[in-house]
C-alpha positions in Angstrom: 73.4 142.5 59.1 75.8 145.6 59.0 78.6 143.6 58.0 76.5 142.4 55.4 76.1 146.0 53.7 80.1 146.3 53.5 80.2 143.4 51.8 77.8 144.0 49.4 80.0 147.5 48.5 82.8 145.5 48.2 81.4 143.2 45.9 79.8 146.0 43.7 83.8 147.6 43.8 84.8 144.7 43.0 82.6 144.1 40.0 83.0 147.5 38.6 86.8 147.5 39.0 
């Protein structure tokens, strides 16, 4: 589920950018 978490702040980056 680690790799989960990095997507997550990728998505939120993504969102925000």
């Amino acid at each position: 589920m680690r790799h989960y978490k990095c997507h997550l702040t990728v998505t939120v980056s993504n969102l925000f950018r």
